[in-house]
N, C-alpha and C positions, 0 to 999 in steps of 0.2 A: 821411677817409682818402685820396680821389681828391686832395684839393688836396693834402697832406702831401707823397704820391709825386711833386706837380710839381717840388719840392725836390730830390727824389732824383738825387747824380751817379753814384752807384757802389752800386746794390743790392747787400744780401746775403740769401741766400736762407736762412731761418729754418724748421730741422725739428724738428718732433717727436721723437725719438729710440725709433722705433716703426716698427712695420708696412710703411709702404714707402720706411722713410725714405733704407737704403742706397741705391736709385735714383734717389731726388730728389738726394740729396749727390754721386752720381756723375755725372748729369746735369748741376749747377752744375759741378763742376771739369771736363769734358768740355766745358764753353762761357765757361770764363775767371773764371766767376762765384765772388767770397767763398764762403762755408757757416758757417753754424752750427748745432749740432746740441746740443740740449739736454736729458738724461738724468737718468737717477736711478743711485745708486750700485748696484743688482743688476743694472743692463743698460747699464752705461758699459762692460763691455768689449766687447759687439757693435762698437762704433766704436773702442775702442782697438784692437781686434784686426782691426779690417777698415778699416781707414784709407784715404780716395781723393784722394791727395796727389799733386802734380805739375801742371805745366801742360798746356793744351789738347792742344799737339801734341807734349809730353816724352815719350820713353821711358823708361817706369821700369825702371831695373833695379839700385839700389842703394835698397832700398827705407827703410832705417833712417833713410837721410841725407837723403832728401825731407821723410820725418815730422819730423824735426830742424827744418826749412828751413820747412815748413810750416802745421804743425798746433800748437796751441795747447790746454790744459785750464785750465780755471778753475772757481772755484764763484760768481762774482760778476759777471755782463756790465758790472757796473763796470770789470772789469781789461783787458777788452776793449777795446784803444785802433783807432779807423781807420783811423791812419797805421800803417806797419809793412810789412813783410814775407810777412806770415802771410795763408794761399789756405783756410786750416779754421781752427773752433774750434768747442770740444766745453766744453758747460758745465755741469756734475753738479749737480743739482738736489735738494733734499731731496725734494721730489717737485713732478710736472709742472707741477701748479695756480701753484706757486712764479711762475714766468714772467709771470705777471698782475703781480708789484709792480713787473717791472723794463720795464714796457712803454716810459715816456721815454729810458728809458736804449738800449735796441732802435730805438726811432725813430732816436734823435740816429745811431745804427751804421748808417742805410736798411736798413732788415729787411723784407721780405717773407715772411710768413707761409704755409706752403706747407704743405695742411689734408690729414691722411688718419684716420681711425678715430677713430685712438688719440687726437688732438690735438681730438675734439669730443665724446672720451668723457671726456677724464680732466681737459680744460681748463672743457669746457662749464658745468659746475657741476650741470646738470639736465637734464629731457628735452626743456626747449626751446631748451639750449642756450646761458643766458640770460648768463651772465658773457664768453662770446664775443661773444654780439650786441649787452652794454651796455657792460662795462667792460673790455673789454680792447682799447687802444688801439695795436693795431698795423695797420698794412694787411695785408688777405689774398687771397695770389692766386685769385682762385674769387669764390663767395657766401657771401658771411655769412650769410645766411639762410635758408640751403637745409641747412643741416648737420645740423639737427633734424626732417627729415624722415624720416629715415633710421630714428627710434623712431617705429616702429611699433607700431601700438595704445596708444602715451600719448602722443600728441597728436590733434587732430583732422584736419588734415591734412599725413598722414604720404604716403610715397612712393607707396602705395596710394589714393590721392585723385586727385594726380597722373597716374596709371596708368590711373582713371579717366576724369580729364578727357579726358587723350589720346586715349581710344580703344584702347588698346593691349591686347593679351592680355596675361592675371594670370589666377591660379589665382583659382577660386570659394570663398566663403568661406563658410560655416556658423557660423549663432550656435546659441550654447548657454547653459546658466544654470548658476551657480557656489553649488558647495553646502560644506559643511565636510569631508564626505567625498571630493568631487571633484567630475563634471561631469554634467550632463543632456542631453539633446537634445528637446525637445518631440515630434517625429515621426523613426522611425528613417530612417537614410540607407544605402540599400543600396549602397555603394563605395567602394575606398578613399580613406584621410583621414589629414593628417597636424596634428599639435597642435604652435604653435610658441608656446612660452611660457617667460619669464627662469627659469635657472637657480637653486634656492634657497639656492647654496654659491658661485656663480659670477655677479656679477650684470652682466656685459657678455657673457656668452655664455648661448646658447639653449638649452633641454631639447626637443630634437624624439621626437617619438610615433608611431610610424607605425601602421594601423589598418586592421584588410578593412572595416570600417564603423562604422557609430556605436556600437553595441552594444560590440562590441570595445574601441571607445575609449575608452570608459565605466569598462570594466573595467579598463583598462590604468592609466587614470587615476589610479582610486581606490588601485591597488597604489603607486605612485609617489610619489602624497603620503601612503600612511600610511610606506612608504620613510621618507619629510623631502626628498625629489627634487624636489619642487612644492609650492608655500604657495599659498593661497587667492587671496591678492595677483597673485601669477604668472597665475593660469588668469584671473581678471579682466580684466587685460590680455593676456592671451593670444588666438592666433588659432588655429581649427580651418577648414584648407583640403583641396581635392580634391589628390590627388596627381596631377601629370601625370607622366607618362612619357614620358622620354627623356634625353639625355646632358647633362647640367651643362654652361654654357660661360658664361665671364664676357667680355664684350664691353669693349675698354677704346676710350675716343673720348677727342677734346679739342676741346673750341672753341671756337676764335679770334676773338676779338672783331674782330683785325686783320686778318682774313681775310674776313670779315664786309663789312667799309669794302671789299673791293679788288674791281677788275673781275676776272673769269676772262676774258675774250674767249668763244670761241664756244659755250663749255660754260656758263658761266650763260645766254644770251640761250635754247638749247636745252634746257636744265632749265626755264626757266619757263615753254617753248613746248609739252614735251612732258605736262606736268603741271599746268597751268593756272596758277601762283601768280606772284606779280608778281617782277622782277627782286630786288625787297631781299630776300623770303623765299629765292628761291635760291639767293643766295650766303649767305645764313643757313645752309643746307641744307651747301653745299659748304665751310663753314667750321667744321661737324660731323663731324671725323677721325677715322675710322676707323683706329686702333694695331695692336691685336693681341687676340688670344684666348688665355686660359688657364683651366683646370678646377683646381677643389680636390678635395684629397686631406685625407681626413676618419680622425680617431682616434674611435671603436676600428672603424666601418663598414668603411673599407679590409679593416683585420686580418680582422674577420668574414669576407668578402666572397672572404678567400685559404683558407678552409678549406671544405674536404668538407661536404658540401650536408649530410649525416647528423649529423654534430657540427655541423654550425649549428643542426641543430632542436632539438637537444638544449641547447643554452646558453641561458640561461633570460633573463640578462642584455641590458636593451633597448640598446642602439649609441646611442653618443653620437655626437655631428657636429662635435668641434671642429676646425677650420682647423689644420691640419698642413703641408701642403705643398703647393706648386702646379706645373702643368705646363703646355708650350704645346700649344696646338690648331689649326689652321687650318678652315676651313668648307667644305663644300660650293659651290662657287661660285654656283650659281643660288641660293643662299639669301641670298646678299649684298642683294639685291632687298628683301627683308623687312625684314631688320637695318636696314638704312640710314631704310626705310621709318617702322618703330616709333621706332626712334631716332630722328628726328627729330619726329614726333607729340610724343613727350616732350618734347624741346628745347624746344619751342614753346609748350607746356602751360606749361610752366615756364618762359617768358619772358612770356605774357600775365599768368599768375595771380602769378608773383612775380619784379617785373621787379628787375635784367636778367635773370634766368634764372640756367642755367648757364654757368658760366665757366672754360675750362680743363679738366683730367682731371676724366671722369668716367666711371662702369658700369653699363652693364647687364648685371645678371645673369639667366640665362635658362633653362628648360630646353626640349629643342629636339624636341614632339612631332610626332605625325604621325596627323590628325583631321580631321573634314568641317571646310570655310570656316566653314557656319552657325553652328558652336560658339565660334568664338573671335574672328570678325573683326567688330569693334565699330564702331558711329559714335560719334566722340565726342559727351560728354553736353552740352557747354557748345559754342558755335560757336569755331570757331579759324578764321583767316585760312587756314591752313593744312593740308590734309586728303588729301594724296597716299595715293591707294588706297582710301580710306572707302568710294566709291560704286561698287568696282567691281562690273560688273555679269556678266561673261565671262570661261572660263577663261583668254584671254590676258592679261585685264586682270591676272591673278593670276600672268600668268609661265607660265603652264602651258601645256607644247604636246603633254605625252609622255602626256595620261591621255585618257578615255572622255570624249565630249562629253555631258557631264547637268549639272545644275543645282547641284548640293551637292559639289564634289569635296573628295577628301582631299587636304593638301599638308602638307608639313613647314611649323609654325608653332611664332617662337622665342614661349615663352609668360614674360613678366618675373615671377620671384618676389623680387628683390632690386634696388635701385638705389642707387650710392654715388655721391654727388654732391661729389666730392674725387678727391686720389690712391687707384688701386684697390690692395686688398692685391696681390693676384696679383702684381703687376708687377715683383718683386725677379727672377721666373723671367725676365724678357727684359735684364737689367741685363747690361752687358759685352756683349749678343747684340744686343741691339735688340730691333724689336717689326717681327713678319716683313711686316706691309701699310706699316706707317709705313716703312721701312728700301727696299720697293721705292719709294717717291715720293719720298724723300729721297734716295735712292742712296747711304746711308750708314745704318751702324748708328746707331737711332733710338727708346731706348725711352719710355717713359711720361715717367719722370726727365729725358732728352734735351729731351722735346718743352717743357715746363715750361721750361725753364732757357733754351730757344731763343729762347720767345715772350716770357722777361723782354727778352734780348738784344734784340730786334728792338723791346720797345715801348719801352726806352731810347731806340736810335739814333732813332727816330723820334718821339720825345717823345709819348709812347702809353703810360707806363706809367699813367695814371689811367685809361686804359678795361679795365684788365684787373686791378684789386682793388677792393674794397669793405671 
């Protein structure tokens, strides 16, 4: 794939026609860049009907006569010619797997493959992913080989491995044993617990369980699969964790391989003076960008969550978690120290254990408690080159100047329950807005989509697109 792209004069950026694809397609035409965006007949009009047609610096305001001028439908990337006119094209698919026969025909167009969910769930084949990682012959911006970590509990090392390696806080996990009527625990667990296990009518979304304890959960369980809500199959590969407490926040980064290569001047020499790591890890470090924050908005949990505490107790009915809607967030600024901190532990886990690593948009998702240090702040299990914070040993080491001087203090700690190693869903909420930390360093509206479509641009100009697909 690296040699293929040395080929490449005029990328075009190749999406999914899913989850964050409007951002990535508004990103390419926002930076000069082709698009093509490839659907199935029930959700081609999402893109018929939201079309991001025009050049970089056009103002649109006769909207019908752009689409005219520049957007394209087909059902064949056969009809798809190079030469032409045309800044989109939109290709209706019997369904997504489709795209796997026409990968020569995608090369011959330079197609860069630009990965979110939808495009490792409905392309992948399986849970490891295996029709992306053998036969489908396109280049893609990101890792190839990372997109199968994201199944959790059917693989062996999934995102939670990873999580491990790093060091990083993740919720604790409880085994249990799987019976025909539901679940066991060997020794009860007194606190809450939540059960995340595949849906038995929905098989890419989650049945989550929430529990004051094991006992509870037991019984919740059993209620759910005599339901038909949960199959035996499900709770097998399912996970039963601690609940932490505190507010959802999906962290969105990018990293630049090409940023990676470049000097900062006096900010890397000082990153790797203040933190001990050698100059390449640091600019590893500073080429791990920091976008923007967003929290999801959950069906039917929301709804619940808007009624009278008395009619809640009374609704019998357990809250499902599906991803509805999303919204921006910004942080606490002294907690930037942490985020950047984990985030990077991960980066690195995931460049030793499976090189390159991450490549480009990727998420942490988090939820953002408030606990003693002891409880959460891990050394990593395996040695990394790089271990910013592992050893600290004092509340300053920790950032902390506003508590009591003791030994164990409590601090806000994000703890990872989710990591998307692709475009994040979230990221349509910063589309047309940008993404508010990327957009101050950039001094322009900058979001997920932007930043993607920038890093094709720049590894073009500088004949850099082979360090940045796989």
């Amino acid at each position: 794939m690296q040699e293929i792209v040395k080929k490449y004069q005029e990328p075009i950026g190749l999406n999914l026609g899913s989850h964050s694809a409007l951002d990535a397609w508004q990103g390419q035409r926002n930076y000069g860049l082709r698009s093509i965006i490839y659907t199935t007949p029930s959700r081609a009009r999402i893109y018929l009907q939201n079309p991001m047609v025009g050049k970089p610096e056009e103002l649109v305001e006769d909207l019908p006569r752009l689409v005219r001028r520049d957007l394209c439908v087909v059902n064949d990337p056969k009809d798809i010619k190079k030469t032409g006119d045309w800044r989109s094209a939109i290709i209706i698919l019997d369904k997504y797997s489709d795209i796997v026969k026409y990968a020569d025909d995608l090369v011959n167009l330079e197609c860069l493959q630009i990965t979110n969910r939808a495009f490792a769930v409905y392309v992948g084949g399986d849970e490891y992913c295996s029709v992306i990682e053998n036969n489908y012959a396109v280049p893609i911006l990101g890792s190839r080989t990372l997109l199968k970590i994201e199944n959790r509990g059917e693989i062996e090392k999934d995102y939670y491995w990873f999580a491990e390696q790093a060091g990083i806080p993740s919720p604790k996990s409880y085994k249990y044993e799987v019976h025909e009527g539901g679940i066991t625990f060997k020794e009860p667990i007194d606190e809450p617990m939540i059960l995340k296990a595949e849906h038995a009518h929905r098989a890419f979304e989650r049945e989550f369980i929430f529990a004051a304890d094991s006992r509870d959960l037991e019984e919740k369980v059993a209620r759910e699969v005599k339901a038909g809500t949960l199959t035996k199959e499900a709770l097998e590969n399912g996970r039963v964790e601690q609940i932490v407490l505190g507010p959802h926040a999906n962290f969105n980064f990018f990293f630049s391989p090409l940023d990676a290569k470049s000097e900062w001047g006096d900010i890397d020499d000082w990153f790797a003076k203040l933190y001990n790591v050698s100059l390449e890890e640091a600019r590893i470090c500073l080429a791990n960008q920091f976008l923007s924050i967003d929290e999801r908005r959950e069906t039917i949990l929301d709804g619940l969550k808007r009624l009278p505490s008395d009619v809640q107790e009374k609704i019998k009915r357990i809250p499902s978690f599906e991803v509805t809607a999303h919204a921006i967030l910004s942080l606490r600024e002294s907690l930037l120290k942490d985020l950047h901190r984990y985030a990077d532990r991960f980066l690195l886990a995931c460049r030793e254990h499976a090189f390159p690593g991450i490549i480009g948009a990727w998420c942490l998702q988090t939820l953002i408690t408030w606990d003693r240090v002891s409880k959460y702040e891990l050394k990593p299990t395996t040695k990394l080159d790089f271990t910013i914070g592992a050893e600290a040993k004092t509340l300053t080491d920790y950032g902390l100047y506003d508590t009591r001087k003791e030994s164990d203090p409590y601090m806000h700690i994000p703890v990872t329950q989710d990591v998307a190693l692709r475009h994040g869903g979230g990221t349509n909420v910063h589309m047309g807005l940008g993404s508010q930390y990327a957009n101050a360093k950039y001094k322009k509206p900058m979001s997920t989509g932007d930043r993607i479509a920038l890093e094709i641009r720049r590894a073009l100009k500088t004949g850099q697109l082979h360090e940045i697909v796989t």
